[in-house]
C-alpha positions in Angstrom: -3.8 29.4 -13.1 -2.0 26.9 -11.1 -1.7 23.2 -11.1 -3.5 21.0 -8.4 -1.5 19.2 -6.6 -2.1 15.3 -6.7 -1.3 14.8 -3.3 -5.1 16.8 -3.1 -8.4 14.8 -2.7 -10.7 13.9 -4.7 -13.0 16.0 -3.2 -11.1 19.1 -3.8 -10.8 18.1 -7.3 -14.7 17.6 -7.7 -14.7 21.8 -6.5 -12.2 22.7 -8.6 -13.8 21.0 -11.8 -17.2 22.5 -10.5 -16.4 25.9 -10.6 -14.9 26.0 -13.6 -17.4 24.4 -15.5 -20.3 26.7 -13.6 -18.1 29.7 -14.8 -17.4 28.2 -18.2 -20.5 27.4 -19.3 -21.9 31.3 -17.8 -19.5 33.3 -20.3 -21.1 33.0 -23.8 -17.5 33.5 -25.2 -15.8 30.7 -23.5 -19.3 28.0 -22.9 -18.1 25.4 -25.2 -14.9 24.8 -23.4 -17.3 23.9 -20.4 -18.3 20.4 -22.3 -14.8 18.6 -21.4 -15.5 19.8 -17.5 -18.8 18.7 -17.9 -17.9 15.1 -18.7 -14.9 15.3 -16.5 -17.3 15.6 -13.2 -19.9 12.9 -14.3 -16.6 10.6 -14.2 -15.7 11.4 -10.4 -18.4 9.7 -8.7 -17.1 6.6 -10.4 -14.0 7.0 -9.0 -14.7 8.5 -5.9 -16.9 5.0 -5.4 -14.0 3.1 -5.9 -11.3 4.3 -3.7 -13.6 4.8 -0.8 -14.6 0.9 -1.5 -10.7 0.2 -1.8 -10.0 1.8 1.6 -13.1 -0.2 3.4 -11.7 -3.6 2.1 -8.4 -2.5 3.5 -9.3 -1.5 6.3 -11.7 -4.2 7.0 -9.2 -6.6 6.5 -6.7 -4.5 8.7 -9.2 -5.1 11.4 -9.8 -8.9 10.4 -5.6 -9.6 11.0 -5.6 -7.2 14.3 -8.5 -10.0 15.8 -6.5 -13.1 14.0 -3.1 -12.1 15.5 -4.5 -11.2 19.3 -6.0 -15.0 19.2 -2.9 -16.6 18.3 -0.6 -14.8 20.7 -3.0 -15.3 23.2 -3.1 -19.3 22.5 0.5 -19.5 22.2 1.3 -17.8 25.8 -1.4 -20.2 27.3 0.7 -23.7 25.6 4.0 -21.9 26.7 2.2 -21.9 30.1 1.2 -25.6 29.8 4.9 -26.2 28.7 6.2 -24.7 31.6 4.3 -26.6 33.4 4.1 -30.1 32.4 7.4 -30.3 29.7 9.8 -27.4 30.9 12.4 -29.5 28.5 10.8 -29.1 25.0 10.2 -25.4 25.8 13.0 -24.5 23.1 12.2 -26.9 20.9 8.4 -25.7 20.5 9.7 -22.0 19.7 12.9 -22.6 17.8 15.5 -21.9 20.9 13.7 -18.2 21.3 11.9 -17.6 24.5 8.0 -17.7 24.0 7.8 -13.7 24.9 10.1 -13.4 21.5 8.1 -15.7 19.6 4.9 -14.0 19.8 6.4 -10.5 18.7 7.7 -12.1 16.0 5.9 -10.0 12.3 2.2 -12.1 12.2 3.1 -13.7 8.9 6.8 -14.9 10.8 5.5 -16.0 13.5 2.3 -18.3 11.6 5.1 -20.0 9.7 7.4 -20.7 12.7 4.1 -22.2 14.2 3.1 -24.7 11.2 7.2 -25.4 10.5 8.4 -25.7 14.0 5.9 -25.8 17.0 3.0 -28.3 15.4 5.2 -30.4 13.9 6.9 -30.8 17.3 3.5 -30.9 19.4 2.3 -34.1 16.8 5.5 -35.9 18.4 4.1 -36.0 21.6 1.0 -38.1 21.2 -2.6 -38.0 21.7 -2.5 -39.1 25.6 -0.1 -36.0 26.6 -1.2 -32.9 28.2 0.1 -30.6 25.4 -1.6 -32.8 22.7 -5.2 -30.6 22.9 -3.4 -27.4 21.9 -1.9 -28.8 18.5 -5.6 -28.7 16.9 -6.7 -25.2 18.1 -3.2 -23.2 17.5 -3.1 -24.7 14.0 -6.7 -23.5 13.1 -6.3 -20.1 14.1 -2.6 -20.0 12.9 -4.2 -21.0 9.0 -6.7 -18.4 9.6 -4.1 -15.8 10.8 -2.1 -16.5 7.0 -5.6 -16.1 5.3 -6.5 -12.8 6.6 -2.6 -11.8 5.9 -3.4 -12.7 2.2 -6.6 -11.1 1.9 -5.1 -8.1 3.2 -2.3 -8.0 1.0 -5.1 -8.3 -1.9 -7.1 -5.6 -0.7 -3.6 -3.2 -0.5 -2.4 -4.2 -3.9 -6.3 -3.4 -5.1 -6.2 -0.6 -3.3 -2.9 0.7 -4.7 -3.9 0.2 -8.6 -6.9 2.4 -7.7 -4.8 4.8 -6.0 -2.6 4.5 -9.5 -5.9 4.8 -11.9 -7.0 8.5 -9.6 -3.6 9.8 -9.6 -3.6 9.1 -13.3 -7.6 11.2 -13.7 -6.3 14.1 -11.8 -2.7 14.0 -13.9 -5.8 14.7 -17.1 -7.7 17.2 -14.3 -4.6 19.0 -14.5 -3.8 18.7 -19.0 -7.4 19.9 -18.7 -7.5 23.2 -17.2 -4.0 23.9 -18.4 -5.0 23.2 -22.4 -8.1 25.3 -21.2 -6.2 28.0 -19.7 -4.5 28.5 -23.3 -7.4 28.4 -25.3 -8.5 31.2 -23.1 -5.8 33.2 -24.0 -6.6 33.1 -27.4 -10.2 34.0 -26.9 -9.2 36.7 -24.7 -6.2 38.6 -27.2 -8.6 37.7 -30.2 -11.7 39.9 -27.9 -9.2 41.9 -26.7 -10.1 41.0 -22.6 -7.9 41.6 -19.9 -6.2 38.4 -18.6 -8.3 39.1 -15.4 -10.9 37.5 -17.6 -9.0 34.4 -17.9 -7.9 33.9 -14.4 -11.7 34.4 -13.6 -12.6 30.7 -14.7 -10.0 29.1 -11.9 -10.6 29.7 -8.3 -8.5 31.7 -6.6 -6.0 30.0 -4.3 -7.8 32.8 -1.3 -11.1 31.3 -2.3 -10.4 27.5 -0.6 -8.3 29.1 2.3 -9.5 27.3 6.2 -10.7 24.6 3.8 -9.5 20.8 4.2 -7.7 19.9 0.8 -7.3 16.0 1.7 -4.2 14.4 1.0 -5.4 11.2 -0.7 -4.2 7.8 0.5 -1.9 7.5 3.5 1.4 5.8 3.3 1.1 2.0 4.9 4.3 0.5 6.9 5.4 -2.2 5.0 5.6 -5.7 6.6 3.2 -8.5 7.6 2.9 -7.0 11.2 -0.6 -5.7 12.4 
């Protein structure tokens, strides 16, 4: 009997837990170690729920920050436009001495904070009559709302991360489970004198999943504020 790797899905765990329990609960000599599978499989829908909602909220908000951060660049290059344009001389002050280009491949997160700390504080010097002034209101609004979908996303992967923690944790017990199992098996099996084939029976075979798609769980995410 061999351990399931936790790196496997959840999925693969459900088939492995419903074999053993189907063949368990067939033997009369080993049935009543089929309870613990039993109860072990009416847990996984309850966790199965839960990751797949912790991926949608991550990936929702994924797609939330992808929208949030295409808006600001794009307003940003349209007021470096206008700067060019009707202030060619404040150009550096507006995006810290970098050139606008550089500014707007800056890490989302970066490049919201440069715009509330240096470019609308700079833009409110200019006064309500100039031809920069009507950019001030719009890049600050979708700048804020850039940071808030940064923070909810950052929520929904630290959510998502404590339920990746809480399934690797059930299929750690998956694993004491059929290993406990696989001893007390043994016992039945020198005590009846069976043939350790017996044993092995209760476990698929590693042949028996071959072609099929074993999952590997969550995907590592690049670290960073950038999109």
């Amino acid at each position: 009997m061999r351990q399931i790797p936790i790196t496997y899905g959840l999925l693969y765990f459900l088939d492995e837990l419903e074999f053993s329990e189907s063949a368990l609960a067939a033997d009369e000599d080993a049935a009543t170690l089929a309870v613990p599978f039993a109860e072990a499989i009416s847990e996984w829908e309850g966790l199965f729920a839960q990751e797949r909602a912790a991926r949608r909220a991550v990936t929702r908000a994924e797609a939330v920050v992808a929208v949030r951060n295409e808006r600001l660049d794009s307003l940003t290059k349209r007021f470096a436009a206008a700067v060019r344009a009707f202030a060619p001389e404040l150009l550096g002050k507006f995006f810290g001495g970098t050139a606008p280009g550089q500014f707007v491949r800056k890490g989302l997160r970066a490049q919201c904070e440069k715009t509330r700390d240096v470019l609308l504080p700079e833009a409110g010097k200019l006064g309500g009559n100039h031809e920069l002034s009507p950019f001030a209101a719009p890049i600050d609004k979708v700048s804020k709302a850039a940071l808030d979908a940064l923070d909810v996303r950052t929520k929904a992967k630290g959510n998502r991360q404590i339920v990746s923690n809480e399934t690797d944790e059930w299929k750690e017990g998956i694993n004491a489970l059929r290993t406990t199992t696989y001893a007390e098996l043994l016992k039945i099996a020198t005590a009846k004198k069976l043939p350790k084939t017996w044993v092995e029976s209760f476990f698929r075979k590693p042949d028996a999943t071959k072609g099929e798609d074993v999952g590997t769980g969550e995907g590592a995410d690049p670290e960073g504020d950038e999109p």
